[in-house]
C-alpha positions in Angstrom: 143.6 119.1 122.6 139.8 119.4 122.5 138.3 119.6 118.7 135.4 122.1 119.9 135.2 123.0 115.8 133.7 119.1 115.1 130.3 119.9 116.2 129.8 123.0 113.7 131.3 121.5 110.9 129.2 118.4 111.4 125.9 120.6 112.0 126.7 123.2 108.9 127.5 119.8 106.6 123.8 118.1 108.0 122.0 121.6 107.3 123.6 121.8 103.8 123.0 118.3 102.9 119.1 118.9 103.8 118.9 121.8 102.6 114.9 121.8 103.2 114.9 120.6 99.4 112.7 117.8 98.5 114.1 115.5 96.0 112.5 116.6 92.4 110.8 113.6 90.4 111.8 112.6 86.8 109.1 112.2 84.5 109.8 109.1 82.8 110.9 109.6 79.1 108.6 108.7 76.0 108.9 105.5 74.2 107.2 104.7 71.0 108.3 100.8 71.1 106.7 98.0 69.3 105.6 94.7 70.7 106.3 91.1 69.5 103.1 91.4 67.4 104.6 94.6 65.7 101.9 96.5 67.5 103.1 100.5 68.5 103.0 100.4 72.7 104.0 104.1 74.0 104.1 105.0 77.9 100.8 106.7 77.5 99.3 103.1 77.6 100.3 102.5 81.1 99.9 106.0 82.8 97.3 105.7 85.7 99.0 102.8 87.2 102.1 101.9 88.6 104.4 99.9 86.4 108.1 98.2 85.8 109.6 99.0 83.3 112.7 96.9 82.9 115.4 96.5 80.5 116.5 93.3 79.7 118.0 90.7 77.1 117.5 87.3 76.2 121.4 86.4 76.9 121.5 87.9 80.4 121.5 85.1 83.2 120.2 87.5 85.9 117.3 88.8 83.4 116.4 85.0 83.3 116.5 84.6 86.6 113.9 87.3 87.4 111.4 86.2 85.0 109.6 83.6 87.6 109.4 86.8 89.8 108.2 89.1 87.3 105.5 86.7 86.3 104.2 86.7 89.6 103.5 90.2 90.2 101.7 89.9 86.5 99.4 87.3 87.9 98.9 89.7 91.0 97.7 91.9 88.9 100.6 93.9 88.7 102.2 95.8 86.0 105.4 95.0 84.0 106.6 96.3 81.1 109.7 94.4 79.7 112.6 96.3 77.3 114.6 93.3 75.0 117.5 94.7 74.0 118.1 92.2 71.8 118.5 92.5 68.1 116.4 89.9 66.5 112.8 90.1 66.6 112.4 85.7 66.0 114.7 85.1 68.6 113.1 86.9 71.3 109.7 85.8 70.6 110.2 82.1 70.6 112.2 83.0 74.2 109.0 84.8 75.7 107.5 81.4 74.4 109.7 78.9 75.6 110.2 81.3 79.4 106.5 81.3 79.0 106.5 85.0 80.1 103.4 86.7 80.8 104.3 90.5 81.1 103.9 93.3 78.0 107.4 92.7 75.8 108.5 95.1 73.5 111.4 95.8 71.5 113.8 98.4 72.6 116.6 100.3 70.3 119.2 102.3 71.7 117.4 105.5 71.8 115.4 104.3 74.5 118.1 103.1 76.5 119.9 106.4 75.8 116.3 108.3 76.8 116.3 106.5 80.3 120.0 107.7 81.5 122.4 105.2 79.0 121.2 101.8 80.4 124.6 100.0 80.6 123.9 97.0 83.0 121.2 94.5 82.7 118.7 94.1 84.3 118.1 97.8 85.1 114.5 98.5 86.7 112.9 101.8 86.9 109.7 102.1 88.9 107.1 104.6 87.4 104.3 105.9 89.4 100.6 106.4 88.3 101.8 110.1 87.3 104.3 109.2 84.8 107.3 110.0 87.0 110.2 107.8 88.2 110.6 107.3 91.8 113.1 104.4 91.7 115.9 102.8 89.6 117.5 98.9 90.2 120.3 97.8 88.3 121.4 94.1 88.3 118.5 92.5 90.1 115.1 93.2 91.6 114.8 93.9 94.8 111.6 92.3 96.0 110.8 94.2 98.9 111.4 97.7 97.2 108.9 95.9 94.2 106.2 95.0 97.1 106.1 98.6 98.7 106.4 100.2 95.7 103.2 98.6 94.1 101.8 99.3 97.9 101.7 102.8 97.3 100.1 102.3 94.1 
């Protein structure tokens, strides 16, 4: 029996999954966070340049486990904005100190993580373009090539 209807289904289900519609960007929700010095840090203070912004907490083995790389792209000139989820203010501060972390660390609340899609899992990365807008998400770890073409692009 010859299935002469798989090619049409096959070339109906490729036109309507590329429908000629280009993917529409997300501009990346405000934040109004402070940093460890009690400083006010919003999003405005990174537009113009790629960033990571990444959500994180001081109990989280993978968070700790990214902070060597995270570092580097700081010293590369590269820039990373870190979320701690974490409730006490001391406690993350002498961990930046003690991790020695060298990346912009503010103090998230759960309206951010509500404002960027309910961030459930740690570490979940968004990458944010010079515009503002979010052109990729990471959840549970950083994929280092994705980071490398990503800041590439600039």
């Amino acid at each position: 029996m010859k299935k002469t209807w798989i090619i049409p289904v096959v070339a109906l289900l490729f036109a309507l999954g590329c429908g000629g519609k280009k993917a529409e960007k997300t501009l990346a929700p405000y934040f109004s966070l402070q940093d460890l010095s009690g400083q006010r840090v919003t999003i405005d203070n990174f537009k113009g340049k790629p960033f990571l912004l990444v959500f994180w907490a001081t109990w989280c083995p993978t968070c700790r486990s990214e902070i060597p790389r995270l570092n580097k792209l700081t010293k590369e000139g590269h820039t990373v904005v870190a979320v701690a989820l974490d409730r006490d203010r001391d406690k993350v501060a002498r961990f930046v100190k003690e991790h020695r972390i060298l990346y912009t660390v503010l103090l998230g609340n759960y309206q951010v993580t509500i404002d960027y899609g309910n961030v459930r899992f740690l570490p979940t990365v968004f990458l944010i373009d010079p515009q503002g807008y979010i052109v990729g998400k990471m959840v549970g770890g950083i994929d280092q090539k994705r980071v490398e073409a990503f800041f590439k692009r600039g």
